[in-house]
C-alpha positions as CSV (number, residue, x, y, z in Angstrom):
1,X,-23.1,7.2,6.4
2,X,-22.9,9.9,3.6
3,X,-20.8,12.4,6.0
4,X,-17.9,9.3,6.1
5,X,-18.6,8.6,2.9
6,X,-18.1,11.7,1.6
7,X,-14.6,11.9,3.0
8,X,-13.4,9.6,-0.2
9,X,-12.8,10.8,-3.4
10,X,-13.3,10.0,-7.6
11,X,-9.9,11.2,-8.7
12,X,-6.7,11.6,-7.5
13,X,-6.9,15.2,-7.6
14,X,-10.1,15.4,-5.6
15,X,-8.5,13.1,-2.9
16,X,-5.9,15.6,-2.8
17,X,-8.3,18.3,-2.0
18,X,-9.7,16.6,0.4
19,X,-6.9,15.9,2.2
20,X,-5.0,19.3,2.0
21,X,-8.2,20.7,3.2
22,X,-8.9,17.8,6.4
23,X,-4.5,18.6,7.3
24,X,-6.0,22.6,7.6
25,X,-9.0,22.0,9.4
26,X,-8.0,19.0,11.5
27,X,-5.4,20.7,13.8
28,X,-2.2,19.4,11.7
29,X,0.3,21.0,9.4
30,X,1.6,20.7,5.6
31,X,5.3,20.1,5.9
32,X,6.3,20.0,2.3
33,X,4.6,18.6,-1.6
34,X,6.6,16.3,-3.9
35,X,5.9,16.5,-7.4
36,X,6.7,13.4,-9.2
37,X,8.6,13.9,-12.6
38,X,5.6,12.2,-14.9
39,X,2.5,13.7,-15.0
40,X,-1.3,12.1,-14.5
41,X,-3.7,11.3,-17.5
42,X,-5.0,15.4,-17.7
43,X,-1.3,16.3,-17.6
44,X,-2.1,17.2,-13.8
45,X,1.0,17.3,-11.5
46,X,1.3,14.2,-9.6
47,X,2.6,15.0,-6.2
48,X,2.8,13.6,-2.6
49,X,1.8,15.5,0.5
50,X,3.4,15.1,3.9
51,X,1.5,16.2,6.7
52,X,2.3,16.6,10.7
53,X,0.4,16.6,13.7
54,X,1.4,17.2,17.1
55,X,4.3,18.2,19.5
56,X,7.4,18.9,17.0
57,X,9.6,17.1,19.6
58,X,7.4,14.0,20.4
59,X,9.9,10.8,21.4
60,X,7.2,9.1,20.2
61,X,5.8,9.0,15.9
62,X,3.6,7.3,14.4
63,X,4.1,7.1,10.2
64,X,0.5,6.8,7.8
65,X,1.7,6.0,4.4
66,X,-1.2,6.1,1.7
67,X,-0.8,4.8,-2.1
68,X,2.3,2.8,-2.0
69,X,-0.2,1.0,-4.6
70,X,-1.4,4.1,-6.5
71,X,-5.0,3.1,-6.8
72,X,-5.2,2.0,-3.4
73,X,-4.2,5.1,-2.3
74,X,-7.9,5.9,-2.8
75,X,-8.6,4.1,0.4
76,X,-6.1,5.7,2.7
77,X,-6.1,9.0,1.6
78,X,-10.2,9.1,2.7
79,X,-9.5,7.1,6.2
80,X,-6.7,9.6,6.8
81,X,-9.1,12.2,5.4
82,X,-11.7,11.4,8.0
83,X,-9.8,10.8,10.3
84,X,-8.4,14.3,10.0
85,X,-11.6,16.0,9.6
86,X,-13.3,13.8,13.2
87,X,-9.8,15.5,15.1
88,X,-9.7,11.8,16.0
89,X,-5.7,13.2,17.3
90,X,-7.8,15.1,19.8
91,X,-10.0,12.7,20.7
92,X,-7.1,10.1,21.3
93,X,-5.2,12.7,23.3
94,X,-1.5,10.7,22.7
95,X,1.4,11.8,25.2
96,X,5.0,13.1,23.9
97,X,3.6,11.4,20.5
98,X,3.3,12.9,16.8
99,X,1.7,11.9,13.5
100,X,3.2,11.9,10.4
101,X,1.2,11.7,7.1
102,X,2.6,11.0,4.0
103,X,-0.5,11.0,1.7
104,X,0.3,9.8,-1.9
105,X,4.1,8.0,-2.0
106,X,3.2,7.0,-5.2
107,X,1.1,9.6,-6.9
108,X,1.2,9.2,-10.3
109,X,-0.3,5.2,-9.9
110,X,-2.6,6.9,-7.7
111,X,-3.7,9.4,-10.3
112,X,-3.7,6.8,-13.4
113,X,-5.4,3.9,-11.2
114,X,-2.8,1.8,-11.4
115,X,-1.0,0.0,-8.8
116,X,2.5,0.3,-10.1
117,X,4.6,3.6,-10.9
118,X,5.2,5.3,-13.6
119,X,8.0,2.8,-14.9
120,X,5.7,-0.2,-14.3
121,X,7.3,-0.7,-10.6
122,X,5.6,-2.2,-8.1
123,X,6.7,0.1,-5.4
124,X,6.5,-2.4,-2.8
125,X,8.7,-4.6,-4.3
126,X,11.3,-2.2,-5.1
127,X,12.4,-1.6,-1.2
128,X,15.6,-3.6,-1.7
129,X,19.5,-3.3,-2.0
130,X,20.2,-2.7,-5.3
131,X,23.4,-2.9,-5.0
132,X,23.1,-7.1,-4.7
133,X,21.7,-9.7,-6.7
134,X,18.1,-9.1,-7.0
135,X,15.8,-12.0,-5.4
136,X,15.0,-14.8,-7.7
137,X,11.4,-15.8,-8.8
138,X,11.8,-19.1,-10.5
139,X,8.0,-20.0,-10.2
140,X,7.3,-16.7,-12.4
141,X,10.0,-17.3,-15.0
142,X,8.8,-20.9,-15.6
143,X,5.2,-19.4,-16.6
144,X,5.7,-15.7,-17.2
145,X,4.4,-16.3,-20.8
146,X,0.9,-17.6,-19.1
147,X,0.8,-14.6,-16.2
148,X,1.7,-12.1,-18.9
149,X,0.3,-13.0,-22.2
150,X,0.5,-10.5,-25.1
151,X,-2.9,-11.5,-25.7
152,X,-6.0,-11.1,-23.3
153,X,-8.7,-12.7,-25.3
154,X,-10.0,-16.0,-25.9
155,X,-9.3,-18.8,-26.6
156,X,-5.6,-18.2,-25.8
157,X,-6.6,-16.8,-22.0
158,X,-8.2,-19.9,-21.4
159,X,-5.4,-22.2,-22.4
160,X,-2.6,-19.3,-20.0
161,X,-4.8,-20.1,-17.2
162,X,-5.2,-24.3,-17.7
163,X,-1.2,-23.7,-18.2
164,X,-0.8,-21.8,-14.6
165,X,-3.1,-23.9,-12.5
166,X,-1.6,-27.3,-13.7
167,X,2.2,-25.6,-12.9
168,X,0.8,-24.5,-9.6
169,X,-1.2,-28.1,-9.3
170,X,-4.2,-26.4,-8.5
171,X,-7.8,-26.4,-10.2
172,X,-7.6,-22.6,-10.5
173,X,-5.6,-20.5,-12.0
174,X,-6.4,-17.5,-9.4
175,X,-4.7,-18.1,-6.5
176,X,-1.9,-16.1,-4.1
177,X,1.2,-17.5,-5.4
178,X,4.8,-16.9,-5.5
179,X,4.5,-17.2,-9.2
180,X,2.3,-14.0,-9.5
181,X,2.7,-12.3,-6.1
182,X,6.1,-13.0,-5.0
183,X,8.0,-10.1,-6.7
184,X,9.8,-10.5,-10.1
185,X,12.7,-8.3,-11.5
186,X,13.6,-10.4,-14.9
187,X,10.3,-8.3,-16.9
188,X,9.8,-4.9,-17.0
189,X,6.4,-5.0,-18.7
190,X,5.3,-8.3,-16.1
191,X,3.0,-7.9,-12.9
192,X,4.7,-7.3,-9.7
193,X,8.1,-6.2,-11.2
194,X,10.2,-4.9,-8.4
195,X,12.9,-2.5,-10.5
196,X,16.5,-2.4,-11.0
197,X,16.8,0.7,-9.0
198,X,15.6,2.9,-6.1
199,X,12.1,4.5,-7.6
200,X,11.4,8.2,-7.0
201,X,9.0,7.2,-4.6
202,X,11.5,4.6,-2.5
203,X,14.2,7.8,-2.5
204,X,11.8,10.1,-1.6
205,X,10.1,7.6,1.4
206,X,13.4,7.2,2.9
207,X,14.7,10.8,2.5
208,X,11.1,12.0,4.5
209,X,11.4,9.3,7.1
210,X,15.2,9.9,8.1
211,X,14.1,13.6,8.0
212,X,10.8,13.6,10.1
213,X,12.0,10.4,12.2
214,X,15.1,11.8,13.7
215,X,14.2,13.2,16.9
216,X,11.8,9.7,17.7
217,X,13.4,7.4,19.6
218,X,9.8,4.7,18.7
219,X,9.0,4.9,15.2
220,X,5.5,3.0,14.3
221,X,4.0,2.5,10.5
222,X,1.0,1.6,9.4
223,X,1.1,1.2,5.7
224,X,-2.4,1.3,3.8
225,X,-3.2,-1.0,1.4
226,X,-6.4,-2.8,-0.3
227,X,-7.0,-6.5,-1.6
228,X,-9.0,-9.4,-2.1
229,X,-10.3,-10.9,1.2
230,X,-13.7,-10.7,3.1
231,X,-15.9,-7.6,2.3
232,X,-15.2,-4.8,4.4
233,X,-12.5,-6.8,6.9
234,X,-9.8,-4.9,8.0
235,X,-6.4,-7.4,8.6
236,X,-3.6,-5.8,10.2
237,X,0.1,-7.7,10.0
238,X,2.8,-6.8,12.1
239,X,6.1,-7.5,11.9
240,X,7.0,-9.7,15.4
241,X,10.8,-9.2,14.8
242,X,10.7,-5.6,15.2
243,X,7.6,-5.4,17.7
244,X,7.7,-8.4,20.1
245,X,4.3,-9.1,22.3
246,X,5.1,-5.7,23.7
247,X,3.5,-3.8,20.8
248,X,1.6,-6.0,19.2
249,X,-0.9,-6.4,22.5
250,X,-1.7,-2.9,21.2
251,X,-4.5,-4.3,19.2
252,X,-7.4,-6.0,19.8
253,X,-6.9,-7.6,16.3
254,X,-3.3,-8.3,14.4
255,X,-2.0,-11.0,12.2
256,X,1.6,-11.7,13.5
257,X,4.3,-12.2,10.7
258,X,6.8,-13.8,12.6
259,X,4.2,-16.2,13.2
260,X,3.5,-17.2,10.0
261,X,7.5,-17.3,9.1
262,X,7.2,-19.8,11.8
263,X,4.3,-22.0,10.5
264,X,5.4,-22.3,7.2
265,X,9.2,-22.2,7.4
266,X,9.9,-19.5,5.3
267,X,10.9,-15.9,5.3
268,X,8.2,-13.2,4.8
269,X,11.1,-10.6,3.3
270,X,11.9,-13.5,0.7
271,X,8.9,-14.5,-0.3
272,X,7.7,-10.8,-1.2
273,X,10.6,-9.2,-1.1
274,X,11.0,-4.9,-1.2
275,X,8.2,-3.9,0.9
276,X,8.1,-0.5,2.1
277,X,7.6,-1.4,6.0
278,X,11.0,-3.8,5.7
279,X,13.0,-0.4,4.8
280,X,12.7,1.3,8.4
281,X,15.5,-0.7,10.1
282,X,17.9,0.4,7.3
283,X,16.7,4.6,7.6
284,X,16.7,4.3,11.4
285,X,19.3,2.0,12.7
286,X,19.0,1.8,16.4
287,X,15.5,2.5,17.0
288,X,12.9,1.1,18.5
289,X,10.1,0.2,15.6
290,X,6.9,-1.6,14.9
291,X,6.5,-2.1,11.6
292,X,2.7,-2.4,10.4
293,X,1.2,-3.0,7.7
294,X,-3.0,-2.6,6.8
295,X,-5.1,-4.4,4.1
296,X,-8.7,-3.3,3.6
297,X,-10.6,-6.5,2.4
298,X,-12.6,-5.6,-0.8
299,X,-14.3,-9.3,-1.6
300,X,-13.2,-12.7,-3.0
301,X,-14.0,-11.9,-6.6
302,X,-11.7,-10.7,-9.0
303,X,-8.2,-11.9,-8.3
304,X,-5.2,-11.8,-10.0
305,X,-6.7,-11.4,-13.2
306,X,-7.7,-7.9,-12.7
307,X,-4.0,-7.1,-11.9
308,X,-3.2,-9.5,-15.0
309,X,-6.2,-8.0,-17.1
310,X,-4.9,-4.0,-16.3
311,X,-1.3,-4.6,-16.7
312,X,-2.0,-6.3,-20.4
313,X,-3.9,-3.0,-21.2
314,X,-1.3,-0.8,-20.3
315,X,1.6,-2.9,-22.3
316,X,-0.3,-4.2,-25.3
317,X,-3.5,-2.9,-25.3
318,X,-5.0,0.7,-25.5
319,X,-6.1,2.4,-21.8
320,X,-8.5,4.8,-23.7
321,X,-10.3,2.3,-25.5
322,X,-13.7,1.4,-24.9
323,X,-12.1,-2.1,-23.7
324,X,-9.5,-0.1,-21.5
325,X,-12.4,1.6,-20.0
326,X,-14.2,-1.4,-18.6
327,X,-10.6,-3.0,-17.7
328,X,-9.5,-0.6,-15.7
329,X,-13.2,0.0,-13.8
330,X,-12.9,-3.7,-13.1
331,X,-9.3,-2.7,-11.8
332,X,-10.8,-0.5,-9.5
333,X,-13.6,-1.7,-7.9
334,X,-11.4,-4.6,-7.3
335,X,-9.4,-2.4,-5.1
336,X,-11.8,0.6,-4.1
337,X,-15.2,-0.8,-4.0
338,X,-17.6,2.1,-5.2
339,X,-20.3,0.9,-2.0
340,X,-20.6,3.9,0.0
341,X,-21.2,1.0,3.2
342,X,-17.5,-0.2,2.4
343,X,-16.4,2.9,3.3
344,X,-17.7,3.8,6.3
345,X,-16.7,0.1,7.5
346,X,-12.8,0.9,6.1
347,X,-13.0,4.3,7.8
348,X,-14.9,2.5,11.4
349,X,-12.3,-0.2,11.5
350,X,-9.2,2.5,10.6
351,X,-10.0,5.1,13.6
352,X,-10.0,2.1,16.0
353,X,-6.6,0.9,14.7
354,X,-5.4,4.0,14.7
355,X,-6.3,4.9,18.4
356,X,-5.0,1.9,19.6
357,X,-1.8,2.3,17.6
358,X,-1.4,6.4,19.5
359,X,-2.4,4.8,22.8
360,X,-0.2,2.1,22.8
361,X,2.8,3.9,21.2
362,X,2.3,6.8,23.9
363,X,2.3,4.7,26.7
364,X,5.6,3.1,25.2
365,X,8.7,4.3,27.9
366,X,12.0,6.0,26.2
């Protein structure tokens, strides 16, 4: 348990390391580092790594995007990490097929522990067109005073929450919503604010993909992420619209978006708009893509709030603070549990993803 363990990382800097070491010693290559414009709380350069393994002409790529939510970047970086250091690429053997890591998109919400960028953008919320009237979020307007008080303190906390369970007609206030989940690009200093242009990490994602991508003629990504859910669960969604059964019978175990469009009558792009994943149709017109997208299930506790809780302490309150301190751990183990077990069950449940994925995509005909 300690060897897999030991893959992951305390800072950002140390899950750098990690990686640039597991990309020498794992059979792969550094392509090129990013350094984003802000620096991290040391004054440490905040960069993103790309990494490649395998045949430089492979028909076939598969994409591994960690921290598109800074502080879950924790949790791919040390999958990718292990999985680099196990030479599970040699193990899998993949025909005419590459990997390409990206380790870091967002690295300076990766090095500060937050989940947004260094302008307060959710980076997957900011994958849209600019250029157009930005999606509407009337649920979070109605009650962005409750989901984003100036004040996180009690009694008024109490009386936010009452206020955003009986707009939501629910007895808690803690719930996935569109409210508080579905993207919102009216507040700057609100949760899940999308941007009102391209981030440096959204330029820089699209600029690496139509690069690295151009010689594939099947693109797959699996984008890491972490959240609330079942301890230790691994939930893998893919986008039916731009798989079809043909590449989502490459897992044992996948949660279908078309499918749930279907059973609820709504679009997934609309009700969180800006993901990362969507953007691959738009970089590579033409290709053949299956869009994925990975959440490693850190428990039922915690919620909203935390994201509510941290984003108050970096707008009104002071992140150095003992208060900040405790806020921001809560933040974390919320998503990067500190339990050495859940990582070796993210890292378990990863390497089979990730073989299927390479199997599946190799056996894929061009």
């Amino acid at each position: 348990m300690n060897r897999i363990a030991n893959y992951f990382s305390d800072s950002y800097s140390e899950a750098r390391a990690k990686f640039l070491a597991a990309v020498e010693r794992g059979g792969a290559r550094l392509l090129a580092s990013h350094t984003n414009p802000a620096k991290g709380p040391q004054g440490e350069a905040c960069i993103t790594d790309v990494a490649w393994i395998g045949p430089v002409d492979a028909s076939k790529l598969l994409i591994l995007v960690s921290g598109t939510h800074g502080i879950e970047g924790y949790a791919g970086s040390g999958c990718h990490t292990a999985w680099l250091e196990e030479r599970w690429f040699e193990r899998t053997r993949p025909r005419d097929t590459a990997v390409l890591l990206i380790h870091a998109i967002n690295p300076h919400g990766f090095a500060w522990g937050r989940r947004v960028n260094e302008n307060n953008v959710d980076l997957n919320r900011n994958f849209i067109d600019h250029s157009r009237p930005r999606p509407e979020n009337a649920d979070y307007e109605a009650i962005s005073r409750h989901i984003d008080p100036a004040e996180w303190a009690e009694p008024s906390l109490a009386q936010h929450n009452t206020a955003i369970a009986k707009f939501l007609n629910r007895d808690t206030h803690d719930v996935t919503c569109k409210a508080m989940h579905g993207g919102q690009y009216v507040n700057p200093r609100g949760i899940f604010y999308g941007g009102t242009e391209a981030a440096w990490s959204n330029r820089l994602f699209r600029e690496l993909v139509a690069h690295h991508a151009a010689r594939a003629n099947h693109v797959a990504i699996i984008d890491y992420h972490t959240g609330g859910g079942v301890f230790g669960f691994c939930d893998l969604f893919i986008d039916d619209d731009h798989a079809g059964a043909r590449t989502r019978d490459w897992f044992a175990h996948v949660s279908v978006i078309s499918e749930d469009k279907a059973s609820h009558g709504k679009n997934a792009q609309s009700e969180t708009p800006g993901n990362l994943f969507y953007s691959l149709p738009d970089i590579l017109p033409g290709k053949a893509l299956t869009l994925c997208l990975v959440e490693l299930r850190t428990g039922e506790v915690g919620g909203h709030d935390a994201i509510r809780a941290e984003n108050w302490l970096f707008q009104h309150g002071d992140p150095l603070s003992s208060e900040g301190s405790a806020l921001r751990a809560q933040m974390r183990e919320r998503f990067y549990p500190a339990r050495a077990e859940w990582k070796v069950m993210a890292v378990y449940q990863s390497n089979a993803m990730l073989t299927e994925a390479l199997d599946g995509l190799s056996r894929v005909s061009t």
